[in-house]
KEKE-3310 file (N, C-alpha, C; in steps of 0.2 Angstrom, whole numbers, plus 5000, padded with zeros to 4 digits):
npx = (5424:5411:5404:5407:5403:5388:5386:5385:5374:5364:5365:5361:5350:5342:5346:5339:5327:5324:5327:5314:5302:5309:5303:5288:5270:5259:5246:5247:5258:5261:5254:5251:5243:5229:5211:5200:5180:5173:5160:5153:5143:5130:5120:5103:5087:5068:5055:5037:5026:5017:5021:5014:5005:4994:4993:4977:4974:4980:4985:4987:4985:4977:4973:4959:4954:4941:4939:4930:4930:4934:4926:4929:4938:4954:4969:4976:4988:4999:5001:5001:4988:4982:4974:4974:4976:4976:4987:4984:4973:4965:4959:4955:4962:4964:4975:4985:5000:5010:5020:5039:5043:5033:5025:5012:4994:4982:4973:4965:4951:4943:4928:4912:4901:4905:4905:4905:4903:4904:4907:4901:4896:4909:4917:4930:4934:4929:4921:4919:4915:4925:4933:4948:4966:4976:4983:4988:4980:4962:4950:4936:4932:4931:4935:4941:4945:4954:4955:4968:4961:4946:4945:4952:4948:4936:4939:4944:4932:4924:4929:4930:4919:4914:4923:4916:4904:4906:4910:4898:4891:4897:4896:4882:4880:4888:4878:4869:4873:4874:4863:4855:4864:4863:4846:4846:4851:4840:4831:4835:4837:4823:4817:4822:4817:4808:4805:4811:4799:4788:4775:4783:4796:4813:4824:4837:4852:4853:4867:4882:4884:4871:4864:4867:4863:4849:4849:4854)
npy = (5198:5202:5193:5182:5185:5185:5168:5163:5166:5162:5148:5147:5145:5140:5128:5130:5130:5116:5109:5114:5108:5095:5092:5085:5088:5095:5088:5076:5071:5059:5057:5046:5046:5039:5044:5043:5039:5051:5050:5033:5023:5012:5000:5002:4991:4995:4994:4993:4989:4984:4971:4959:4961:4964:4973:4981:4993:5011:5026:5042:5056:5069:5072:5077:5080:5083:5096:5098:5106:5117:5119:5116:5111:5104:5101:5085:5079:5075:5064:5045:5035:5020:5003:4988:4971:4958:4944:4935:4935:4942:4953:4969:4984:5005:5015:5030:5037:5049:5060:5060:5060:5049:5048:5043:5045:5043:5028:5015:5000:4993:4991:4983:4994:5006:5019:5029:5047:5056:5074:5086:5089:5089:5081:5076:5073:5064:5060:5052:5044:5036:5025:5029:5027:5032:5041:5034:5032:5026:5033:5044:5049:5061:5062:5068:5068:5069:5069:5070:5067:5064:5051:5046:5046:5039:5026:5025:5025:5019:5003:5003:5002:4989:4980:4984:4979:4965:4961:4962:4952:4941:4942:4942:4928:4920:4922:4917:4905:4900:4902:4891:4882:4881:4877:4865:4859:4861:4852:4842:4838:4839:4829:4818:4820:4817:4802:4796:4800:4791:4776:4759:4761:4760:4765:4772:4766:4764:4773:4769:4779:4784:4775:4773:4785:4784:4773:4779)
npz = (4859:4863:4859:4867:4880:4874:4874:4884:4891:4882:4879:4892:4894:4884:4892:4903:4896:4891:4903:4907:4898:4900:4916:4924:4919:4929:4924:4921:4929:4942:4959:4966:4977:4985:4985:4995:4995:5003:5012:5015:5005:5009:5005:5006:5012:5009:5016:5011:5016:5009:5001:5000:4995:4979:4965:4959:4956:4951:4953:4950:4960:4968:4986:4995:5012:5022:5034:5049:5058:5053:5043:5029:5014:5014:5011:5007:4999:4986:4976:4973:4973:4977:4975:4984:4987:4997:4998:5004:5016:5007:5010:5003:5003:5001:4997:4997:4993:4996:4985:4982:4997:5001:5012:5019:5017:5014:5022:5022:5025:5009:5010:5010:5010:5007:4998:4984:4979:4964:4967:4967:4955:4948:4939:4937:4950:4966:4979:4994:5009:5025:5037:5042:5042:5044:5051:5061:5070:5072:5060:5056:5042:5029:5011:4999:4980:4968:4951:4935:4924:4917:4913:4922:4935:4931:4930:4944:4951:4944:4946:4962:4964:4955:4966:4978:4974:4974:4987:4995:4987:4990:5005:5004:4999:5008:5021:5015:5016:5029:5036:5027:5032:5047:5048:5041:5052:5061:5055:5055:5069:5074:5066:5069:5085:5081:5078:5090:5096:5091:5090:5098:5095:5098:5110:5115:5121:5139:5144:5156:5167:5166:5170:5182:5188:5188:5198:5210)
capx = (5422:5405:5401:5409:5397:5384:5384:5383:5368:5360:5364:5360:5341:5342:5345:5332:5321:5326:5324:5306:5302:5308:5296:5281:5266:5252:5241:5255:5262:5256:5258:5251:5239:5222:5208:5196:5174:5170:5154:5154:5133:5127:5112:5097:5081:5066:5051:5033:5021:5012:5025:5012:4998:4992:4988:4972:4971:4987:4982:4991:4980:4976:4968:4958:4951:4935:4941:4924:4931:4936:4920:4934:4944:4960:4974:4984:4994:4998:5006:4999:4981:4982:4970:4978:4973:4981:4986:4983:4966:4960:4955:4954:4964:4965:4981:4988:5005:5013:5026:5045:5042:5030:5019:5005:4990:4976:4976:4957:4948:4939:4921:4904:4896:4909:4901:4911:4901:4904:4911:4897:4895:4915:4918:4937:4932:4924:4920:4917:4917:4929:4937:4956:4972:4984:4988:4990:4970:4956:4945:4930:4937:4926:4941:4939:4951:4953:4961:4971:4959:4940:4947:4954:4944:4930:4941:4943:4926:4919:4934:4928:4911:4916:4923:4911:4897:4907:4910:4891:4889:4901:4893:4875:4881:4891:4874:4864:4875:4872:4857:4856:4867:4854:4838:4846:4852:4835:4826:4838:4837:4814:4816:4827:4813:4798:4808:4810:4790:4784:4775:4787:4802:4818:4827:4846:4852:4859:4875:4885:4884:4865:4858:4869:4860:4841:4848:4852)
capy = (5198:5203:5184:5177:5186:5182:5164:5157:5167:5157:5142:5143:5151:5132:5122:5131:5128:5107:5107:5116:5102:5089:5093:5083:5093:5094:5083:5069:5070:5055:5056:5038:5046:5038:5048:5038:5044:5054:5046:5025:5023:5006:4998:4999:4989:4998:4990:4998:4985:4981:4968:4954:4964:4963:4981:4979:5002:5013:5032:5046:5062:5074:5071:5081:5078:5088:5098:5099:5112:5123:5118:5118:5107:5103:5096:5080:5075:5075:5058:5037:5030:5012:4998:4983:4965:4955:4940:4927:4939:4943:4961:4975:4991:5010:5018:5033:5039:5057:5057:5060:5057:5042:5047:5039:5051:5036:5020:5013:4996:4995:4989:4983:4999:5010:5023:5034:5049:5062:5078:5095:5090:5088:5074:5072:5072:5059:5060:5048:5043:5029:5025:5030:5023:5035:5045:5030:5031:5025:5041:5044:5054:5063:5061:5071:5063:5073:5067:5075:5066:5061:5042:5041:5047:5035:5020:5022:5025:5009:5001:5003:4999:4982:4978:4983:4973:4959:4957:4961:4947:4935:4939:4937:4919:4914:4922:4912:4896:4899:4900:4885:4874:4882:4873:4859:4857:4861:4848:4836:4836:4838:4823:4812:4818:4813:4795:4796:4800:4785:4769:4757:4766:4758:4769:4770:4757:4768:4774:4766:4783:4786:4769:4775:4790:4779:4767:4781)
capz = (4866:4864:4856:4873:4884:4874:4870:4891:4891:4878:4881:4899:4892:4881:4895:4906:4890:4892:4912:4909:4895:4905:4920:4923:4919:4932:4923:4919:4936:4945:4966:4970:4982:4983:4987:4998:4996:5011:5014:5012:5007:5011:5002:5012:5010:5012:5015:5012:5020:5001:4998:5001:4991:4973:4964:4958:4953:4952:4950:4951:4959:4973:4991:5002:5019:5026:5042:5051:5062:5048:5038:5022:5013:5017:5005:5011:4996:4978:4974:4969:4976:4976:4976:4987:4988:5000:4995:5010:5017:5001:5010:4999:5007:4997:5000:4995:4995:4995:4983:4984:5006:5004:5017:5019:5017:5015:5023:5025:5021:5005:5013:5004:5013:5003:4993:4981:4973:4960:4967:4965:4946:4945:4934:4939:4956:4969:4987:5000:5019:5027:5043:5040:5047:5040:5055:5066:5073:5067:5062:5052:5037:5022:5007:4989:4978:4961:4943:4929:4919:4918:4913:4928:4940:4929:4931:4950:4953:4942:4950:4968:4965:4956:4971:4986:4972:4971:4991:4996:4985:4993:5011:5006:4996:5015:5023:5015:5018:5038:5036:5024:5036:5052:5043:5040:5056:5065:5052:5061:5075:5072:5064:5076:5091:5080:5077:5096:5100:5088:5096:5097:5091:5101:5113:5112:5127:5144:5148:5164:5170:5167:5175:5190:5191:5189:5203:5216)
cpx = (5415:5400:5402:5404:5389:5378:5383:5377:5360:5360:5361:5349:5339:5343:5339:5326:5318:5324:5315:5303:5302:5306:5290:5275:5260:5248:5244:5257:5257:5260:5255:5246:5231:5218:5199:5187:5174:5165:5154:5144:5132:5119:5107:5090:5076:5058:5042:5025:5015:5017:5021:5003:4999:4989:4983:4971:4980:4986:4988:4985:4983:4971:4966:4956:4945:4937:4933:4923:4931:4929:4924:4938:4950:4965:4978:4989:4994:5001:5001:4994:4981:4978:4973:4976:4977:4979:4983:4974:4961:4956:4959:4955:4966:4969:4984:4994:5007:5018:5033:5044:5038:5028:5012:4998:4983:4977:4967:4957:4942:4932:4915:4900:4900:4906:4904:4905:4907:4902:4909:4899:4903:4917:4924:4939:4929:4925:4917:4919:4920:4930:4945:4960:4979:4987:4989:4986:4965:4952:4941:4932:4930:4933:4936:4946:4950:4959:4966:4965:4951:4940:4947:4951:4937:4933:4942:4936:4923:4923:4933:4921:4910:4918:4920:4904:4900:4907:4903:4888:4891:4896:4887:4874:4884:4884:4868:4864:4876:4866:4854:4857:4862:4849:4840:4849:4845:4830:4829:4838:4828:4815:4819:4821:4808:4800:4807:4803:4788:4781:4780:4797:4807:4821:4834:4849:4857:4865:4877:4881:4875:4861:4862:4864:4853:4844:4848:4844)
cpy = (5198:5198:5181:5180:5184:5173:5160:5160:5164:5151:5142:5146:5143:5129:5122:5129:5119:5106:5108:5107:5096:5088:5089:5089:5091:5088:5075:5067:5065:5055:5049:5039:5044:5041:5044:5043:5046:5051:5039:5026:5015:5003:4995:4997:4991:4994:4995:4995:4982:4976:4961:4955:4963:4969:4980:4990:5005:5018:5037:5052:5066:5071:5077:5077:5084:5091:5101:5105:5118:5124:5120:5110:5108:5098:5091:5077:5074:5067:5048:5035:5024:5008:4992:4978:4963:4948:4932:4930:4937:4950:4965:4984:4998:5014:5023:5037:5046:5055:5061:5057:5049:5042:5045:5044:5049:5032:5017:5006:4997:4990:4989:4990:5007:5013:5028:5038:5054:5068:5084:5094:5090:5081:5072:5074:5067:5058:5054:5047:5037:5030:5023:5029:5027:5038:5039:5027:5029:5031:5040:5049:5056:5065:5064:5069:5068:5072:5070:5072:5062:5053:5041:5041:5041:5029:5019:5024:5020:5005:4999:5001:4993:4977:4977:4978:4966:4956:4957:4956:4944:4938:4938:4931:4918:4916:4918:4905:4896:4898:4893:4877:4875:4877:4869:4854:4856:4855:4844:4835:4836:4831:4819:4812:4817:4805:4791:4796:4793:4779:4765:4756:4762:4764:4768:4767:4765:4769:4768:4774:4785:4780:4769:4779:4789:4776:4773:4782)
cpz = (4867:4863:4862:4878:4883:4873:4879:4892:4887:4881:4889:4900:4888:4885:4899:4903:4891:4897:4912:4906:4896:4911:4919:4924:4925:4931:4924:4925:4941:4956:4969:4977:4979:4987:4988:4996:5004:5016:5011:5011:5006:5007:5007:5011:5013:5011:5015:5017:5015:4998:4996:4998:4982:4970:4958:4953:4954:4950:4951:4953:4964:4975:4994:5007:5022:5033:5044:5054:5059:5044:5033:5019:5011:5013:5010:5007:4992:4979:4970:4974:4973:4978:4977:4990:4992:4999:5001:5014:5010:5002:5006:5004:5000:5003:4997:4998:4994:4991:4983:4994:5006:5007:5016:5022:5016:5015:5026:5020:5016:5007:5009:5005:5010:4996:4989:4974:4969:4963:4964:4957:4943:4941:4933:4945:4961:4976:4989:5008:5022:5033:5043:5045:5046:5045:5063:5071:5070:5067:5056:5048:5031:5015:5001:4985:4969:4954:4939:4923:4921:4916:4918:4933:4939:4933:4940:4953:4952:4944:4958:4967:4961:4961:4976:4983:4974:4981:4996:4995:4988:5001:5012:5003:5006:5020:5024:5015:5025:5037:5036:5029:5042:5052:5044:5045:5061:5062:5057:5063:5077:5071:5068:5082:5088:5077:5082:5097:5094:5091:5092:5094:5099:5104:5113:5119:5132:5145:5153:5168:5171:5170:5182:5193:5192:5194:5209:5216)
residu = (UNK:UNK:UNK:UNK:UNK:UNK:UNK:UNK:UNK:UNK:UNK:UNK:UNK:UNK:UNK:UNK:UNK:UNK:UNK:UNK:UNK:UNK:UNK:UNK:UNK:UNK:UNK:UNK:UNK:UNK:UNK:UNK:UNK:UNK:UNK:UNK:UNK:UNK:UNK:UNK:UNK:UNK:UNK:UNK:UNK:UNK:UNK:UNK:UNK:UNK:UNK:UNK:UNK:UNK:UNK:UNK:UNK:UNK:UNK:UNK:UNK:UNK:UNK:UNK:UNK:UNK:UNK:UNK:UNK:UNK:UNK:UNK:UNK:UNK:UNK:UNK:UNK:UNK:UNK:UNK:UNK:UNK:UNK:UNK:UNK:UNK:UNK:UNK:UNK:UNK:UNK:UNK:UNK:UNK:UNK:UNK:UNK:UNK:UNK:UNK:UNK:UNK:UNK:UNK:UNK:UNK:UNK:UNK:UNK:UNK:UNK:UNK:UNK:UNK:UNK:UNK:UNK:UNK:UNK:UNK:UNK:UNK:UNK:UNK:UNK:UNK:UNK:UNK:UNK:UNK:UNK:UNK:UNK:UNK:UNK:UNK:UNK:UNK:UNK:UNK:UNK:UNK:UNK:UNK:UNK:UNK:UNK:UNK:UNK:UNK:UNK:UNK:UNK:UNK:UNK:UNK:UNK:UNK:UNK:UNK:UNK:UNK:UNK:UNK:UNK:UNK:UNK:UNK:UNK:UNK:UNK:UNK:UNK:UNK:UNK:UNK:UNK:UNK:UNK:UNK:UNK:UNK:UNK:UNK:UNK:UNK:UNK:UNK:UNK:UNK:UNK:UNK:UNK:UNK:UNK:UNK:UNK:UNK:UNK:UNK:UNK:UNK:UNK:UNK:UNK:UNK:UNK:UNK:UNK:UNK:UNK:UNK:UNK:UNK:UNK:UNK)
# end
């Protein structure tokens, strides 16, 4: 009697065992739902306006800016100062960017009249004065620009003064070709009136219009 009591308790302990067994486990258990991103992100092109430039310097440093009002200097941004030829121009712009945001914290033309010293004896430092475009105005700006390294500070100082040499040069070579063409425009026209005053020198034969204006 007591073996009959105990054997539907068994078995029904092995089949619950089989039923569990035969279960899909969580992981295994497939429901066919698809689970869409939340956010769709689209590819977007960003354009920075040196597409059409040529980089000539590629630095990595720190700017300041002189606040006159403060009589202090004023930090505008760790990130890339860039030297940017344009390719159809051929002007020479210095650009620096702020990094991660990419603001623009130097945007001036590189000028023959552009002078970049050495920085109270600092030797991975270098000041100069420009006419900045960065905040959207033209302004007269005093910039201190400072290196991680005295190479690089050297390279963008001989760098900049490669270039204000080389376009000095180009406008007193186009300077001295006005002049040039001037002269020999003035001999020209000298020599044609002393052609014109000689005895017997042929005059050039009247218009219609100007033997009108002899007859009135």
């Amino acid at each position: 009697m007591a073996s009959s009591t105990s054997e539907p308790a068994t078995l029904r302990k092995s089949e619950e065992d089989d039923d569990e067994d035969s279960k899909p486990s969580a992981e295994d258990e497939d429901t066919g739902a698809h689970v869409a991103p939340i956010v769709r992100l689209q590819e977007v092109s960003v354009t920075t306006g040196e597409e059409n430039e040529d980089v000539l310097l590629d630095l990595k440093a720190k700017l300041y800016r002189f606040d006159k009002e403060g009589n202090q200097w004023k930090e505008r941004g760790v990130g890339t100062v860039k030297l940017l030829k344009h390719q159809e121009t051929s002007k020479i712009r210095l650009v620096m960017r702020q990094n991660k945001t990419l603001k623009i914290c130097a945007n001036h033309l590189v000028l023959p009249s552009l002078s970049v010293q050495e920085h109270q004896g600092n030797d991975k430092s270098c000041v100069w004065h420009a006419a900045d475009f960065a905040d959207g105005e033209l302004k007269e700006e005093t910039f201190c620009i400072r290196f991680a390294s005295v190479e690089n500070c050297k390279s963008f100082k001989e760098k900049i003064e490669e270039i204000t040499k080389s376009q000095a040069e180009a406008v007193g070579e186009s300077a001295e070709a006005v002049t040039a063409a001037n002269l020999i425009e003035k001999l020209s026209v000298e020599s044609k009136e002393n052609e014109e005053k000689k005895p017997g020198a042929k005059k050039a034969p009247l218009s219609e219009e100007e033997k009108k204006e002899l007859d009135e």
